[in-house]
C-alpha positions in Angstrom: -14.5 24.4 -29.3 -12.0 26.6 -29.5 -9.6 28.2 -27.0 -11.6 31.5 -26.4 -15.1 29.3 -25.9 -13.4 27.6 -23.0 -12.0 30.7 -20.8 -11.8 29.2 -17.4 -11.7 32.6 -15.6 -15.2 33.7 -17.2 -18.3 34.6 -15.4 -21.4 33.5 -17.9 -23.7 35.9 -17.5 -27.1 35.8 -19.1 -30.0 38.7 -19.2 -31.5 37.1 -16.5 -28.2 36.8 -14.0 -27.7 40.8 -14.8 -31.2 41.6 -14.0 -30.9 40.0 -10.6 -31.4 36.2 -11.2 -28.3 34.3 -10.2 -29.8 30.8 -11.0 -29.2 30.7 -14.6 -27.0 28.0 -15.2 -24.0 28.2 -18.2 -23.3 25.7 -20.4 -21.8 22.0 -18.4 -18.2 22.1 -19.4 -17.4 20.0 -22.6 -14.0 19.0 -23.0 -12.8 19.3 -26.7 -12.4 16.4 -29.1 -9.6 14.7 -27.4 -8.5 12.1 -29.7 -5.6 13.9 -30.7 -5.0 14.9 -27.0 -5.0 11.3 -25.9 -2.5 10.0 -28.9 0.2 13.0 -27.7 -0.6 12.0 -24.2 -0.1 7.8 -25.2 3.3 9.3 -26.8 4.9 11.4 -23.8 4.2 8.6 -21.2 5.7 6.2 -23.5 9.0 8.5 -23.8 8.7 8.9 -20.0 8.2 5.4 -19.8 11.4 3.9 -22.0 13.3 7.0 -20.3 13.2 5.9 -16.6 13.2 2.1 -17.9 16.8 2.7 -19.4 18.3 4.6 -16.2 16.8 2.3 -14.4 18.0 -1.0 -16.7 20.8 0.6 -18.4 20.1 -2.0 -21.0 18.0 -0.9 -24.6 17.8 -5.0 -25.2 15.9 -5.6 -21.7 14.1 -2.5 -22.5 13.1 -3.0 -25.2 12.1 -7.1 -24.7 9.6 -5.5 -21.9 8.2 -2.5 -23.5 7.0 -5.3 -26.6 5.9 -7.6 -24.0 3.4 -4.4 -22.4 2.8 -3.1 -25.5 1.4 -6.5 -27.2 -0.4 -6.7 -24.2 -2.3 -3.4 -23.8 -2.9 -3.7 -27.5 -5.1 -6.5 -26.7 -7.4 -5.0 -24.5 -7.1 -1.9 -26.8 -8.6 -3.5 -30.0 -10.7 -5.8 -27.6 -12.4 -2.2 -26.5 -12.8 -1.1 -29.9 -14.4 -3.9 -31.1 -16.7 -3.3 -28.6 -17.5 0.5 -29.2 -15.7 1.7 -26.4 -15.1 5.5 -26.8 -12.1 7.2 -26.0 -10.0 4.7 -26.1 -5.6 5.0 -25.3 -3.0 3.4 -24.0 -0.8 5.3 -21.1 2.4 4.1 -20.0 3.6 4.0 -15.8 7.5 4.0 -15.9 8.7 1.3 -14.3 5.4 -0.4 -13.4 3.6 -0.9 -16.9 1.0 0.3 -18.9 -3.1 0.3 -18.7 -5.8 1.2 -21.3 -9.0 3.6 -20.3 -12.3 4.0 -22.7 -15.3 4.8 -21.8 -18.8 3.0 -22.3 -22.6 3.9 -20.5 -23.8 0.0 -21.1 -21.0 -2.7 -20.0 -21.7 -6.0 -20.8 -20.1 -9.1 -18.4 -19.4 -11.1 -21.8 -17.8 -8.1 -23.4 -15.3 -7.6 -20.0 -14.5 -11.0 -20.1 -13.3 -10.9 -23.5 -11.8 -7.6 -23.1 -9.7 -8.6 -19.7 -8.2 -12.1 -21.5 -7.6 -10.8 -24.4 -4.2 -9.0 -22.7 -2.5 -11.7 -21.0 -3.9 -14.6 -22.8 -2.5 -13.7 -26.5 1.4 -13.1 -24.4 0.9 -16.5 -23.0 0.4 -17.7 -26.5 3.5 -16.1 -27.8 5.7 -17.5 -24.7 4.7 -20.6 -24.9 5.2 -20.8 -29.1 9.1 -19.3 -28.3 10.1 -21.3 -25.9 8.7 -24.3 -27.8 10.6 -23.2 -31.0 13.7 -23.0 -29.0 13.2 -26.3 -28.2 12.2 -28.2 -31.3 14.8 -26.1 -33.3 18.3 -24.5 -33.4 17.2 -21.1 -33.1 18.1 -19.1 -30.2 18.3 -16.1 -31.4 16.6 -13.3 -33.1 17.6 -9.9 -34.1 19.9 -9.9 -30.9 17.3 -11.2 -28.7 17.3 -14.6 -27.1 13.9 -16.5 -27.9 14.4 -18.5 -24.9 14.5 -15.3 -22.4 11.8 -13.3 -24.6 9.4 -16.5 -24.1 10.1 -16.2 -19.9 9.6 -12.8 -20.2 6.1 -12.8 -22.3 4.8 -15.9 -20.2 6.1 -14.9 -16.7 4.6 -11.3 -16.9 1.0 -12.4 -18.5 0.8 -15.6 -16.3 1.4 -13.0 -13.4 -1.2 -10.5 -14.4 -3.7 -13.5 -14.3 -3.2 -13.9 -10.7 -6.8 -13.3 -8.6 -5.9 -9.6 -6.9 -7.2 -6.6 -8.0 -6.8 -4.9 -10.1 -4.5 -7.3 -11.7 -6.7 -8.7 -15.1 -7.4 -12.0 -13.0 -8.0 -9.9 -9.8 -10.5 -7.8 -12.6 -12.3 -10.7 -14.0 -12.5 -12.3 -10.9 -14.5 -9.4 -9.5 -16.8 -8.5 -12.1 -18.4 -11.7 -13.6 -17.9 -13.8 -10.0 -18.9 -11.0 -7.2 -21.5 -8.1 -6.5 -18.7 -5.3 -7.4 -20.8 -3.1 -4.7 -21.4 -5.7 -2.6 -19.1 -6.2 0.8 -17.6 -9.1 -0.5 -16.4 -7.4 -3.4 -14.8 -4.6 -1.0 -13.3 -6.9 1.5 -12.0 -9.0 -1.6 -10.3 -5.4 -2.8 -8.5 -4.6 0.8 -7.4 -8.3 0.6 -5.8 -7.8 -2.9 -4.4 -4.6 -1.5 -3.0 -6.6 1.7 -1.6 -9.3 -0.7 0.5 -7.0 -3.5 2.1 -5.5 0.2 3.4 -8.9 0.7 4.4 -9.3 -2.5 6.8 -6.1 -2.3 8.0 -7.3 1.3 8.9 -10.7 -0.6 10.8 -9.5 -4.0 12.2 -7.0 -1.2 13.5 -9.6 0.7 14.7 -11.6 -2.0 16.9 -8.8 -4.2 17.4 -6.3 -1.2 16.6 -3.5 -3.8 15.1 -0.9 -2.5 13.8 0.1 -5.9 10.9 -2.8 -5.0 9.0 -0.8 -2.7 8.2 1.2 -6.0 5.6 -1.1 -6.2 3.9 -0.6 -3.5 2.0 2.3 -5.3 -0.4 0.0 -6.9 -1.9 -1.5 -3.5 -2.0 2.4 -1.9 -3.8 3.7 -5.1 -6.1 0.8 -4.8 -6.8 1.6 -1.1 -7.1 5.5 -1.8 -9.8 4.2 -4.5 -11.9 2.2 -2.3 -12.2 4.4 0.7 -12.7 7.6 -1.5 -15.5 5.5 -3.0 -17.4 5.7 0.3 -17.1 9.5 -0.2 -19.0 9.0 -3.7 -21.6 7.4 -2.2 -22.9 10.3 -0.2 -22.6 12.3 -3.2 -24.8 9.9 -5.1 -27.4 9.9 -2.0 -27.4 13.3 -2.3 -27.6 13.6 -5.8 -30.6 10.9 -6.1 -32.6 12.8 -3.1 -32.1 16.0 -5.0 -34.4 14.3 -7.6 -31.5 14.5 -10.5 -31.9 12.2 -12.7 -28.4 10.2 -13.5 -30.0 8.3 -16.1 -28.3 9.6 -19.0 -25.4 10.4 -21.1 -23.2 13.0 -20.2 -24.2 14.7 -23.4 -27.6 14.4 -22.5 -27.0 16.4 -18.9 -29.0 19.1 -18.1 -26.9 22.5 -17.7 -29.0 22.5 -13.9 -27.8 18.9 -13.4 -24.2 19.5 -14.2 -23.7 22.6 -11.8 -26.1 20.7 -9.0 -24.0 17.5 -9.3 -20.9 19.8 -9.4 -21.7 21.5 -5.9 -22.6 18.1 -4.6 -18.8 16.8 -5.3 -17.6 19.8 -3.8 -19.7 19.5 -0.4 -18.7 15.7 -0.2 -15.5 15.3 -1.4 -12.6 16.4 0.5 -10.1 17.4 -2.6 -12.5 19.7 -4.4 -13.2 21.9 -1.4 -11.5 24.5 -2.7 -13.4 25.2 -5.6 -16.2 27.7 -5.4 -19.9 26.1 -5.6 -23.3 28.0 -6.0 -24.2 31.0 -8.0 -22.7 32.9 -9.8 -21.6 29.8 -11.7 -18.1 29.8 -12.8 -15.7 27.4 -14.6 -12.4 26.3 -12.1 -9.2 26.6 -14.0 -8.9 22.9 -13.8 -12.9 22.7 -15.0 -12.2 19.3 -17.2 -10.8 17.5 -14.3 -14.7 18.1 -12.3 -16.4 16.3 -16.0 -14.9 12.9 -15.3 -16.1 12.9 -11.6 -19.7 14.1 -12.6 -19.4 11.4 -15.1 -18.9 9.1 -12.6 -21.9 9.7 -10.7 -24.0 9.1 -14.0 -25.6 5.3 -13.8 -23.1 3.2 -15.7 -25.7 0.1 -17.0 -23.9 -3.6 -16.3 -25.7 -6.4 -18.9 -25.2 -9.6 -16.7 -25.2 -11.1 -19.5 -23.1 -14.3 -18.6 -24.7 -17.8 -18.3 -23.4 -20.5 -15.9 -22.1 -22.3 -19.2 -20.3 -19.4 -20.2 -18.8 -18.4 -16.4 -17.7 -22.3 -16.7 -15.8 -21.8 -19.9 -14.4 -18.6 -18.3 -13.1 -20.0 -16.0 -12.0 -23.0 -17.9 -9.7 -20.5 -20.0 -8.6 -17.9 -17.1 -7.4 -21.1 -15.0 -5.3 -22.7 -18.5 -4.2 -19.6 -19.1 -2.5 -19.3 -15.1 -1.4 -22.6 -15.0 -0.2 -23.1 -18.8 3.3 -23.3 -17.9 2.6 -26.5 -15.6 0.3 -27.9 -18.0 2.9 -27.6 -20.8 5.5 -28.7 -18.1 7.4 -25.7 -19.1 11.3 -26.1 -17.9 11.2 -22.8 -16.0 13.0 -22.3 -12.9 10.7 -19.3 -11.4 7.3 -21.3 -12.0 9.0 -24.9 -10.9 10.2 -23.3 -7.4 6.6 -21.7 -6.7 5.4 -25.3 -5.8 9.0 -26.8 -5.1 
């Protein structure tokens, strides 16, 4: 589509709107191919990214050593989600706190998560654990100008971490959707708890470094909080939207035009952000019209194939726990891991 199809500020008017009816619906929004949109995105927050990592390190080498721990690791869940048919799939970059991969799928299998979530961490684990031991059978310590010894730390200490059972750390993830009813009360009380915990966490390296830069991190438990309680707001759309009698089981490209602009004034009657847009006929596009198509997306039934067998949740298990607790099972000489249970 190209830039003049996608005028924001234009009424769509049919025969039937000029003639008096002003219940003809235009077209749902459709956002352009994006693939090319995504890769320049990927690319800017990874400039942003290595930008505020070097004022903030003042060292490329430590910089660098990260970024290629993140990177490996997000490419993990990245080709995971291609494998399985995930669409839209990119990496974006968080300066200073890391990096996460989105795609989209309708059908989500519990198998196929599982995969997907251990395939970041557990592949960095791997490589820590294979440096640290080559550093110790061998004479090698260096490499290009890095130190083997401190790039194993650094690849297991940041992968064992993201293993850890709070959301929406991969453990915290995995935890959550093959163990627990993810709309069930223990699932939500198990997210506020998760929340609760990174807020120690802060407090703790806080207290340990005195850097104020730590509290940085506290936007991961506040985003997580703004999630859950904004999800109650979702819920009243979706009562609304199911006793309106639209049906959400479909694709977005499979949306009615009626649906989309009945599901569209729905958000903007129940959710508190979007009452600023206009709702109701005559139908117009916002300026900001691609940022309504993920919400109304949202609200379309996502289909969750619990497809995991108490064998398989065993072996799960089995590999999430070796994974967390590899340096002590390899009796790894690290001073962070030994003082956790010193």
């Amino acid at each position: 589509m190209n830039e003049e199809s996608i005028d924001t500020d234009k009424v769509y008017q049919s025969p039937n709107e000029i003639s008096g009816n002003t219940n003809t619906y235009p077209p749902k929004f459709i956002i352009p191919s994006k693939a090319e949109n995504l890769w320049a995105k990927s690319a800017i927050s990874l400039l942003l990214y290595l930008a505020a990592g070097y004022f903030f390190f003042q060292d490329y080498h430590i910089l660098i050593l990260i970024t290629a721990v993140v990177l490996i690791h997000e490419l993990g869940h990245f080709i995971a989600m291609k494998m399985f048919g995930y669409s839209d799939v990119s990496i974006f970059f968080i300066p200073l706190l890391g990096a996460y991969v989105s795609g989209n799928k309708r059908e989500i299998s519990q198998k196929q998560s599982a995969i997907i979530l251990l395939a970041g961490p557990v592949p960095g684990i791997v490589i820590g654990i294979l440096l640290l031991w080559i550093t110790k059978q061998t004479n090698l310590a260096y490499w290009g100008g890095f130190s083997l010894h401190i790039t194993g730390i650094i690849f297991l200490l940041l992968n064992v971490l993201n293993l850890l059972p709070v959301y929406p750390l991969d453990g915290g993830q995995l935890l959550n959707r093959i163990f627990l009813d993810e709309d069930s009360m223990v699932s939500k009380i198990f997210v506020i708890i998760s929340a609760l915990l990174m807020c120690l966490l802060v407090w703790a390296m806080y207290r340990q470094s005195h850097s104020p830069t730590s509290f940085v991190l506290l936007i991961f438990p506040l985003q997580l909080l703004m999630r859950h309680f904004s999800q109650h707001k979702m819920l009243d759309a979706e009562k609304k939207i199911e006793a309106a009698g639209i049906n959400t089981d479909v694709d977005y490209a499979d949306l009615p035009d009626e649906h989309y602009w009945q599901i569209r004034d729905i958000l903007i009657d129940t959710q508190p952000h979007l009452r600023k847009l206009k709702s109701g006929a005559p139908y117009i596009y916002a300026a900001n019209e691609e940022r309504m198509v993920p919400l109304i997306q949202a609200c379309l039934h996502r289909h969750l194939l619990q497809d995991v067998t108490i064998t398989q949740k065993l072996l799960i298990i089995i590999v999430w726990l070796g994974a967390l607790f590899s340096p002590w099972l390899f009796a790894l000489d690290i001073p962070f891991f030994t003082r956790l249970f010193a």
